[in-house]
C-alpha positions as CSV (number, residue, x, y, z in Angstrom):
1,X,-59.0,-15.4,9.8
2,X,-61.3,-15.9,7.0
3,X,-64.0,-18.2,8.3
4,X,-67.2,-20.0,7.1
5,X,-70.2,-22.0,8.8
6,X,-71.5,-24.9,7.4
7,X,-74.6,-26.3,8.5
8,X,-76.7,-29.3,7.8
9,X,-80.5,-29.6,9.2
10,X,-82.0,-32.5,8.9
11,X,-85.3,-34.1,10.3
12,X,-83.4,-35.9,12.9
13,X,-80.1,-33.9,13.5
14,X,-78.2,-30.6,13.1
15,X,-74.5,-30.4,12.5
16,X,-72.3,-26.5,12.5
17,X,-69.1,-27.0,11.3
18,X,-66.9,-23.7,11.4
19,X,-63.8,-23.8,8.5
20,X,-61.1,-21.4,8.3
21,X,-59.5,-21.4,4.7
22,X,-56.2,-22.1,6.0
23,X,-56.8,-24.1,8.4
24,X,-59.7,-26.0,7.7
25,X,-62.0,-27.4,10.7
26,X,-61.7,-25.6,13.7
27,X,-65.4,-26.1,15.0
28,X,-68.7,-28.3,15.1
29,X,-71.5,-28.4,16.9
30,X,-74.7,-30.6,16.7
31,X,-78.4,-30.5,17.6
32,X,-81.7,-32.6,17.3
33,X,-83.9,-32.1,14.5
34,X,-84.7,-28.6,12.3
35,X,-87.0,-29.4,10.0
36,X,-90.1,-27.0,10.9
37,X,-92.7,-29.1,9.6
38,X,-92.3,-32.1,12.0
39,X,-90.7,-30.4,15.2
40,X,-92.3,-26.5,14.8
41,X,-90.4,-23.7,14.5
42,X,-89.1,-22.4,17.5
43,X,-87.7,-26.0,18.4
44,X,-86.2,-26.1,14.8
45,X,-84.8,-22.4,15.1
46,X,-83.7,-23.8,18.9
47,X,-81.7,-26.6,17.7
48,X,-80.0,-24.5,14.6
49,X,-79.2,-22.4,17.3
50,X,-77.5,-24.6,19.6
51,X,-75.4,-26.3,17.0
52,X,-74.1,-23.0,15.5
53,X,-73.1,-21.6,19.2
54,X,-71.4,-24.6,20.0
55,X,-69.4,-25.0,16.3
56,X,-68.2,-20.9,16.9
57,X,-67.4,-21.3,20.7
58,X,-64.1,-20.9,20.1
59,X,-64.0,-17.0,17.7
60,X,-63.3,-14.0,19.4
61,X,-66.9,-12.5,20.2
62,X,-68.2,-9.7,17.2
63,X,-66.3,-12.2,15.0
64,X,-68.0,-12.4,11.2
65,X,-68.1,-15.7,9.0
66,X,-67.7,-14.5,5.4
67,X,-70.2,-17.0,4.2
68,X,-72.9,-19.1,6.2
69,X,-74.6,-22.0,4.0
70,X,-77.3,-23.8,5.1
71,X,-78.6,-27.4,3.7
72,X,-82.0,-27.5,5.4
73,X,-85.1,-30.2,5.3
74,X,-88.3,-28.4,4.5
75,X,-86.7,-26.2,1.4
76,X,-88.7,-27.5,-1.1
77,X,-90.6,-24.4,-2.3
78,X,-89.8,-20.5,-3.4
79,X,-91.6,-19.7,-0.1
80,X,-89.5,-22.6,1.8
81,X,-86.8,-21.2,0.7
82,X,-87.3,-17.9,2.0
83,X,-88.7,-19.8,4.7
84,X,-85.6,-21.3,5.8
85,X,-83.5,-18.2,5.5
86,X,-85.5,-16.8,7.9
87,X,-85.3,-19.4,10.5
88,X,-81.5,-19.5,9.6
89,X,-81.4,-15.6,9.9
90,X,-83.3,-15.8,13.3
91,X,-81.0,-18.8,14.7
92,X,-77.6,-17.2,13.5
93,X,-79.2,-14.0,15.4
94,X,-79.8,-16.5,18.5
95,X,-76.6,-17.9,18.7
96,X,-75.0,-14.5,18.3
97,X,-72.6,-15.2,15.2
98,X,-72.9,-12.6,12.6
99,X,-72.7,-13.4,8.6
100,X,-71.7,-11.6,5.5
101,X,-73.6,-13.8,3.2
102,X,-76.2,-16.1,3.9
103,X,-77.3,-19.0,1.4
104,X,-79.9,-21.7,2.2
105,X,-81.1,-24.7,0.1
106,X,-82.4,-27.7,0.3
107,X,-80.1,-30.3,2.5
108,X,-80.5,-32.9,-0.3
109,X,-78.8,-31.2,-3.5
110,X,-76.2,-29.8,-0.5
111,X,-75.7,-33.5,0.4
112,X,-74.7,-33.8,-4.0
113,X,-73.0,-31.1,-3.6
114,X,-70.6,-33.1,-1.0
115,X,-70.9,-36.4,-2.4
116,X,-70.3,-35.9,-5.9
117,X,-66.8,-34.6,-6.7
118,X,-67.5,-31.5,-8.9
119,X,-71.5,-32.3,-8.7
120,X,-71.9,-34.5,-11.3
121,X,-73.8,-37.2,-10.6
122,X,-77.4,-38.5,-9.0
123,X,-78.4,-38.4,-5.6
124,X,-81.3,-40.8,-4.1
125,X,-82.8,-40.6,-1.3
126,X,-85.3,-42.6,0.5
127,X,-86.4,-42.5,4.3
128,X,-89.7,-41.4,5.7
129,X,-89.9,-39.4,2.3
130,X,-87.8,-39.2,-0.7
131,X,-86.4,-36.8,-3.3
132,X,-83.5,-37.1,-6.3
133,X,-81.1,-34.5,-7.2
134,X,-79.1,-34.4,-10.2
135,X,-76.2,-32.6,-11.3
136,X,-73.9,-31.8,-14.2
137,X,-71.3,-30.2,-12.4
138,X,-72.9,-26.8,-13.4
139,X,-77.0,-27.3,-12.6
140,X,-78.4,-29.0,-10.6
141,X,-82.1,-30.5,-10.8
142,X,-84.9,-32.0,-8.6
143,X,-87.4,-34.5,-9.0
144,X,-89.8,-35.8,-5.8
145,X,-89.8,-34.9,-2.9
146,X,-93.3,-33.2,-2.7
147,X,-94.6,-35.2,0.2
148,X,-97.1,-38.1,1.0
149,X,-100.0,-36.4,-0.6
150,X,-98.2,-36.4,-4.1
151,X,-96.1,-39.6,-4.2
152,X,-93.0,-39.8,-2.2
153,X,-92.0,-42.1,-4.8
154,X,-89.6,-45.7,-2.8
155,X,-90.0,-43.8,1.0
156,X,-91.4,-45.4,3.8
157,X,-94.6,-43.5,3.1
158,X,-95.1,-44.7,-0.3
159,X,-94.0,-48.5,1.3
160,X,-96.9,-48.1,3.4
161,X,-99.6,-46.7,1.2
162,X,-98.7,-49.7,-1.1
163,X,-98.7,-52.3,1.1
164,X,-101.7,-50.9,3.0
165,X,-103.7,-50.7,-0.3
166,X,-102.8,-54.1,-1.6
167,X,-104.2,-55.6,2.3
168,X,-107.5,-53.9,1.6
169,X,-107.8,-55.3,-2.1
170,X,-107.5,-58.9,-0.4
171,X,-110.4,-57.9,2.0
172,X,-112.8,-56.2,-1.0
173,X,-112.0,-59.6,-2.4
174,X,-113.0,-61.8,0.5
175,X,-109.5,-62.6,2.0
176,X,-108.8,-60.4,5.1
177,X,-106.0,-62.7,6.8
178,X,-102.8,-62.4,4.2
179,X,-99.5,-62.4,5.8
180,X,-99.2,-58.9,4.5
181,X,-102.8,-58.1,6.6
182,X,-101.3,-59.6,9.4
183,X,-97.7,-57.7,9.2
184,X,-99.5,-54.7,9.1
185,X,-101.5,-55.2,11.9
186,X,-98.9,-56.6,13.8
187,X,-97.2,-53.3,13.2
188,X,-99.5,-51.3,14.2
189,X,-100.7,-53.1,17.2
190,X,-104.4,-54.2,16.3
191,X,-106.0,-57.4,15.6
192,X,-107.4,-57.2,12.4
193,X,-107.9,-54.5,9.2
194,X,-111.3,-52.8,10.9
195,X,-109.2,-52.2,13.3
196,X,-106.4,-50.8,11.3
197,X,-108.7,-49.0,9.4
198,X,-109.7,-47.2,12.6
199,X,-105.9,-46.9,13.9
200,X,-105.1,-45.1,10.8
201,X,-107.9,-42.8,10.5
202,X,-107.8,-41.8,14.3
203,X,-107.1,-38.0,14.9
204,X,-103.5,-39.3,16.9
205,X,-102.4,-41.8,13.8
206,X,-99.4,-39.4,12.6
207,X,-97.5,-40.3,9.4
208,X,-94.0,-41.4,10.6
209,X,-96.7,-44.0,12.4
210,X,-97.7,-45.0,9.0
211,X,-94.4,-44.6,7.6
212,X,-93.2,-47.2,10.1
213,X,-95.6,-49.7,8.7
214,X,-93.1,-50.1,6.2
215,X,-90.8,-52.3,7.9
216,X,-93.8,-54.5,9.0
217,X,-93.6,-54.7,4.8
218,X,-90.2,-55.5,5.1
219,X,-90.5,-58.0,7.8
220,X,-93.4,-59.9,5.4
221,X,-91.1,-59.7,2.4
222,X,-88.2,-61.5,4.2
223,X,-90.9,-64.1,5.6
224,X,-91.7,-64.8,1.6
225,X,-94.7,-63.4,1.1
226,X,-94.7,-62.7,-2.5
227,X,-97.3,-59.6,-2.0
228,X,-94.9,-57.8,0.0
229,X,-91.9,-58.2,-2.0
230,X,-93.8,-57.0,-4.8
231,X,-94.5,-53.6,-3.0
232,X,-91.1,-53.2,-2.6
233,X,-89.9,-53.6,-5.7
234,X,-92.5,-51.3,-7.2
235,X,-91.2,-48.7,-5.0
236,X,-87.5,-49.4,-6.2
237,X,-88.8,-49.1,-9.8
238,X,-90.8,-46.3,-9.5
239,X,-88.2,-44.5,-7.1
240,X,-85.9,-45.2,-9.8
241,X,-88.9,-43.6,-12.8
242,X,-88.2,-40.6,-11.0
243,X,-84.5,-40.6,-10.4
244,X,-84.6,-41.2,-14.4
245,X,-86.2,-38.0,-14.9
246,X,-83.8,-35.7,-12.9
247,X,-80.6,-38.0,-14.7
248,X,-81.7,-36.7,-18.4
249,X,-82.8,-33.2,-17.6
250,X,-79.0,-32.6,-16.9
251,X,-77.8,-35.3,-19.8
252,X,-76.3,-37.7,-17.4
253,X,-77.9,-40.3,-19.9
254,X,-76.4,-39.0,-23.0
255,X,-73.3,-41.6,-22.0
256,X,-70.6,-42.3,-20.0
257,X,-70.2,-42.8,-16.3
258,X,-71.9,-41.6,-13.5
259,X,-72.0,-42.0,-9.1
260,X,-75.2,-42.7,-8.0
261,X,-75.5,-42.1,-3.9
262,X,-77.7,-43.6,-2.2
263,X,-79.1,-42.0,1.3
264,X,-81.7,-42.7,3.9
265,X,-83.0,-45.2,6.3
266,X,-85.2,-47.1,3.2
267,X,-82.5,-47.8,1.2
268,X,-79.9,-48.5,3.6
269,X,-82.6,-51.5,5.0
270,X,-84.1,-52.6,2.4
271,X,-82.6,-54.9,0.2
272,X,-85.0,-55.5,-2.3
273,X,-86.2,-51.8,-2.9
274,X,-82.5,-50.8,-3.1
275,X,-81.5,-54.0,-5.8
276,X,-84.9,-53.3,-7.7
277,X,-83.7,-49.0,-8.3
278,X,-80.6,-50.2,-9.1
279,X,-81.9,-53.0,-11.8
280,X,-84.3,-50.4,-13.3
281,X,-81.1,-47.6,-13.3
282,X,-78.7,-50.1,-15.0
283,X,-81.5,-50.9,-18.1
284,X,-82.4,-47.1,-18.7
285,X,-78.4,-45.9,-17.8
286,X,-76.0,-48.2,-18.1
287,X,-73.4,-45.7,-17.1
288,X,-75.1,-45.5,-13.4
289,X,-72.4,-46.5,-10.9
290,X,-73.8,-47.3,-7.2
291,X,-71.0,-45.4,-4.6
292,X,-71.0,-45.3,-0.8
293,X,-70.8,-41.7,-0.1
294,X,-67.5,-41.0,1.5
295,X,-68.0,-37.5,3.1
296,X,-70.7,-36.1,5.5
297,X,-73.9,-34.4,3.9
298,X,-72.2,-31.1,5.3
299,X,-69.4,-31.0,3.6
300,X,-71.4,-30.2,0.5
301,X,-72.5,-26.7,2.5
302,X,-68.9,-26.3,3.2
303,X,-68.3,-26.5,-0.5
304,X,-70.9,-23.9,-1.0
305,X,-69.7,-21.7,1.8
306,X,-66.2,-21.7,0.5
307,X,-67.6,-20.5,-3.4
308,X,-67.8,-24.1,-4.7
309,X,-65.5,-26.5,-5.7
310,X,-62.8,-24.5,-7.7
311,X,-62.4,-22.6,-4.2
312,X,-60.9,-25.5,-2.8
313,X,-57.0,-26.3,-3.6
314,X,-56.0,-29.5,-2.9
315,X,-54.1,-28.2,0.3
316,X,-57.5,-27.1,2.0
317,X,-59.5,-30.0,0.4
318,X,-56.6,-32.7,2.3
319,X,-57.5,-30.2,5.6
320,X,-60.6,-30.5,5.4
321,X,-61.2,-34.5,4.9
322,X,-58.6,-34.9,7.8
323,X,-61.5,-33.7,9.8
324,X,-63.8,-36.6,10.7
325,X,-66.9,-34.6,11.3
326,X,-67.0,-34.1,7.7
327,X,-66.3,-38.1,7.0
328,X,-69.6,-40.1,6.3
């Protein structure tokens, strides 16, 4: 047998799928979250663990993958990357499977990787946080993604910091009961912006609690409140700023076609974030084409496993999208 693992670690789920060249899928396993920074390391390492054991349950034991690729949240950085490889080194290790090769990148250009036939194309994506990758077919590029502190550009995050600042402005200027103000309160439970303000400054405030402020932004739009719609299509734009950036460092905007994916609980929900990225897209590139993803984020780390998309003859690529753990 010639086998590879495949593995996608997200924030809020794990997936191991095992593929044999000639067979295709013959294994998957999932687990909760593995991104380090929100559930710690040894819970992250736990879960990688638990999803690889279960996708290999089936190989003879002292069995070798050729290739393990890992798409995994949290490898943003030269030191996050060798980061991850650790924590992928240690939960391979844990689940007793043994690899040739080991490659580990970030689970967003992985999910391009799957999503874009040949990797040309854009990826968005906007949930708690956000990032863009870009691709030519060749290179791949980055843009976002460097957390709340920095910008987050269109993520829930960025929703909230918007919204939150717009509430106070009202109150500096002598109007402290907006339908925004009262969204946001509503959603965090307290009656009025001092007692917000406390909420969010309190040692226990965490930032997906702030994050989820964002649908209390959402709820306001959708009531018409012209303040909160506005927020949200000045993420949209500004999500779509940076998605501009990553497009033309790999010439997607020198002409022609290209997919544009769309991932992550923002822009799956919200209507008028997702129409305003897509408006701004269409000015600057008219040749940006919105497409449902088709396949699973992990089939791009079984592209990568297998050596990348010229590994894969149209036999083995009709094997492997029979398999619906690789379907999106």
């Amino acid at each position: 047998m010639s086998l590879v693992l495949a593995v996608d670690g997200g924030g809020t789920k794990c997936l191991a799928v095992l593929v044999d060249a000639e067979r295709g899928v013959v294994g998957s396993g999932r687990a909760g979250g593995c991104n380090p920074q929100s559930v710690g390391r040894e819970q992250a390492e736990q879960a990688l663990a638990d999803a690889i054991a279960a996708a290999c349950q089936g190989i003879p034991p002292g069995t070798a993958v050729r290739t393990a690729a890992f798409g995994l949240a949290g490898v943003d950085t030269p030191r996050g990357e060798e980061e991850g490889r650790r924590l992928a080194l240690r939960a391979l290790q844990a689940a007793q499977v043994t690899a040739a090769q080991v490659v580990v990148e970030n689970d967003g250009l992985m999910a391009l990787r799957g999503a874009a036939a040949g990797g040309r194309g854009l990826l968005v994506v906007a949930g708690t946080g956000s990032v863009v990758y870009a691709g030519d077919g060749e290179r791949f590029v980055r843009a976002g993604g460097w957390g709340h502190r920095i910008t987050d550009a269109g993520s829930a995050q960025h929703i909230a910091g918007l919204a939150l600042a717009a509430a106070y402005r009202a109150l500096d200027a002598g109007d402290p009961d907006t339908p925004l103000a009262r969204a946001l309160c509503a959603g965090a439970g307290v009656d009025d912006l001092y007692a917000l303000h406390d909420w969010l400054y309190h040692p226990e405030t965490g930032l997906d609690a702030v994050a989820a402020l964002a649908r209390a932004v959402g709820a306001a739009a959708e009531g018409g409140d012209p303040v909160a719609a506005a927020v949200l299509e000045q993420a949209g734009r500004q999500l779509a700023d940076q998605a501009l950036l990553a497009a033309k460092r790999v010439g997607l905007l020198d002409g022609g076609p290209f997919p544009v994916f769309l991932l992550g609980g923002v822009l799956q929900s919200s209507r008028r974030v997702r129409t305003a990225l897509l408006e701004r897209l269409r000015q600057r590139a008219p040749g940006a084409l919105a497409e449902v993803p088709r396949f699973a984020p992990v089939y791009g780390a079984v592209i990568r496993a297998l050596g990348g998309p010229a590994a894969l003859d149209e036999g083995l690529r009709e094997r492997l999208l029979a398999s619906a753990v690789l379907q999106a």
